[in-house]
Each structure stands twice: as structure tokens, then as C-alpha cells.
N, C-alpha and C positions, 0 to 999 in steps of 0.2 A: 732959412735954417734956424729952429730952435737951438740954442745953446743950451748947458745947464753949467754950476759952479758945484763940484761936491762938497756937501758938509758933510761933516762926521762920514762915515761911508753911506750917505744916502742921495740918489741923485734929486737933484732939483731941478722944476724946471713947469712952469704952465702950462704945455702939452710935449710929452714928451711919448715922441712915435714917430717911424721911418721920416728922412726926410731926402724927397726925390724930386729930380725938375721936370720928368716926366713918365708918363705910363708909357709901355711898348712891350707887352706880354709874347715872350718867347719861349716857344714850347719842344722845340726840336733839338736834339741834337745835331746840328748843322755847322759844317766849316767855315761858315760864315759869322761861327757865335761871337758878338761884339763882347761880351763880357768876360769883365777879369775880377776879383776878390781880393782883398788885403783885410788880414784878422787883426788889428794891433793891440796886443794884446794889454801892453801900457797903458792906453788909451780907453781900452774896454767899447771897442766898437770896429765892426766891420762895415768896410769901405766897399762899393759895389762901382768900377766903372766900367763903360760901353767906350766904343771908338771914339765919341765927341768928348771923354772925359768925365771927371764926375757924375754920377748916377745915383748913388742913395747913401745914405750912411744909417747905421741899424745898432740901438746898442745891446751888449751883450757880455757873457760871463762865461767860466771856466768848469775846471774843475778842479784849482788848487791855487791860495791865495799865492803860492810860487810861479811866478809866471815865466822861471828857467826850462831851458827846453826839455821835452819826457826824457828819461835816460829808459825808464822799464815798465814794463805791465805792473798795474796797481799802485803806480804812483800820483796816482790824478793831475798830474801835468796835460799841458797840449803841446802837443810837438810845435817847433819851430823849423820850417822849409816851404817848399813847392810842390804842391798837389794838384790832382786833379779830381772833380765830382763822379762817378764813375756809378751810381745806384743813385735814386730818385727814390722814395719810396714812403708811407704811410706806416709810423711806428706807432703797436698798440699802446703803449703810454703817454709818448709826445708827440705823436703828428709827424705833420711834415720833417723830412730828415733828408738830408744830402752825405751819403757817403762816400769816405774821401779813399785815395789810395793808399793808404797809409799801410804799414812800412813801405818807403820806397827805397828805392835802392842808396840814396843819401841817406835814410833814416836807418837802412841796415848796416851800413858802414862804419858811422858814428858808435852805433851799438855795437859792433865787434870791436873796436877801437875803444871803447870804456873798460871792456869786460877783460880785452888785450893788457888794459895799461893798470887793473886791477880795482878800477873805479866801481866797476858791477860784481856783485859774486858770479861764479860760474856758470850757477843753476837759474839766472836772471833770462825772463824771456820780454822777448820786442814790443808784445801787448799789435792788436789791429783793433779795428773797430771805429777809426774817428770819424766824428762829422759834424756836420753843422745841424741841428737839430732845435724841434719848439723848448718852450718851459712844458710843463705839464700843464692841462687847460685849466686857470683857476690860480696860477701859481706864479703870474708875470711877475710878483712883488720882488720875486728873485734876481730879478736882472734891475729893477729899479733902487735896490739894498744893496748891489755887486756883491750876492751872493752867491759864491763858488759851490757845486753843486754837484756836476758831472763828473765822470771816470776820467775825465781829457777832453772833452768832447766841447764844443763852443755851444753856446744855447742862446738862443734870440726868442724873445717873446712871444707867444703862441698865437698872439694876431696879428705878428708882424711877419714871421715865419711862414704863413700861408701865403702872402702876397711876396716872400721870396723865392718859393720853392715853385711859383707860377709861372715865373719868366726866368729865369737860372735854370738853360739846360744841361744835359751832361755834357763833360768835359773841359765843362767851365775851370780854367785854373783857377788856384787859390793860394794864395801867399800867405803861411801866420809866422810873425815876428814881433819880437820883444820889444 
């Protein structure tokens, strides 16, 4: 495993790219998916394990250098909870994309509970749309600058983002936490 040490907000690092202990490309959505996801968002890297444990780590950026959980549509936050992968899909701008459930039912709760306690205005809505999604092709330097970028959305590098979206079928859970 490559480490890196951040300076100034720039990652360092000799080769900095996925790092996994082995290939095993899984394409189905199957009840047998050994895979789980952790997005830490402190950390700025998403965690990929299988049933034996550890599987890849992949680093990756936001969409607001606030890494508290979204309260509302247009805040460029990424939620913090438990999701599931539920679309696969080829976005004309970035590529490979995994979208998530987002709002779930803990994420709608929360949000009536802000808006209840006066934290939201009234007219605030939930915002959908999240996912795990490429850089745009040409535009890795984003994620190696921890440059916050997306609507909420988590972004991993556009050549590393193809080799996740290969083997991570739907219904893959996904954990993002602060």
C-alpha cells in the first residue's frame, strides 16, 4: 500500500492509484455480493471491503470543503448514513457513476427534524441524486489537490472509477461518515 503525507492540500505520493490485494471482477447483482463500501470522508478515501476483509482503498473528494452532513438541496454537502448502489450507469460528463439511494428514509427524517426544529426554512427541499461518480476525463488533478468539486456527490479519479464501477454490483451497501 502506497501511503501519501498531505502538504499544503496537495496529496503526495510516488504513485498514487487504487490500492487492492486482488482482482475478482464482479458483475451481477447477486445475494451473494461480498462487497461493502466505507466513504470516509475525513480521510478523503473510499474503503472497498469483500468477505476476507480489506479490498481496495481509492482516494477521492466532495462536493464542499464542509464535510457535515447535507442538511438541503444545493448545499454541496455529502450525506452522512447507509446506502445502497441501486443504478449503474455511464454519465455523459464523467463516466462511470454508482447511484445511491439517497434520500432514505433516515436521510428524510433528519430533514424533517431540521426543518421541525427550525434549522431549515420551510421552503428547503431534500435534494436526490448522490453517487459515487469519475472526475471528468482529463481532470484527475481534482482529487490529487482535494479539490471539492461536486453537488454532494463523492468523485474518484476517472481511471480508477472504471475499474470500480467493474466489479461493485448493485446493491452494494455504502457507509459515508465524517
Amino acid at each position: 500500500m502506497v501511503s501519501f503525507i498531505p502538504a499544503g492540500k496537495k496529496r503526495m505520493a510516488v504513485k498514487r492509484t487504487v490500492h487492492a490485494k486482488r482482482a475478482k471482477p464482479v458483475v451481477t447483482d447477486s445475494v451473494a455480493n461480498p462487497y461493502y463500501i466505507i466513504v470516509d470522508k475525513s480521510e478523503y478515501e473510499l474503503y472497498v471491503y469483500d468477505d476476507e476483509g480489506w479490498y481496495a482503498t481509492y482516494p477521492i473528494v466532495f462536493g464542499s470543503k464542509d464535510l457535515s452532513d447535507k442538511m438541503r438541496e444545493g448545499d454541496k454537502r455529502t450525506p452522512d448514513g447507509t446506502f445502497k448502489i441501486i443504478i449503474k450507469k455511464i454519465h455523459r460528463q464523467w463516466g462511470p457513476e454508482l447511484l445511491l439511494d439517497y434520500p432514505t428514509q433516515e436521510s428524510v427524517q433528519k430533514f424533517k427534524e431540521r426543518k421541525a426544529k427550525g434549522i431549515l426554512p420551510k421552503t428547503a427541499k431534500i435534494g436526490n441524486g448522490i453517487a459515487i461518480h469519475a472526475t471528468r476525463p482529463g481532470e484527475e488533478w481534482t482529487v490529487d489537490n482535494f479539490y471539492n468539486w461536486t453537488d454532494g456527490c463523492v468523485s474518484v479519479k476517472y481511471t480508477e472509477m472504471k475499474d470500480l464501477f467493474n466489479y461493485i454490483p448493485l446493491g452494494t451497501m455504502v457507509t459515508i461518515r465524517q
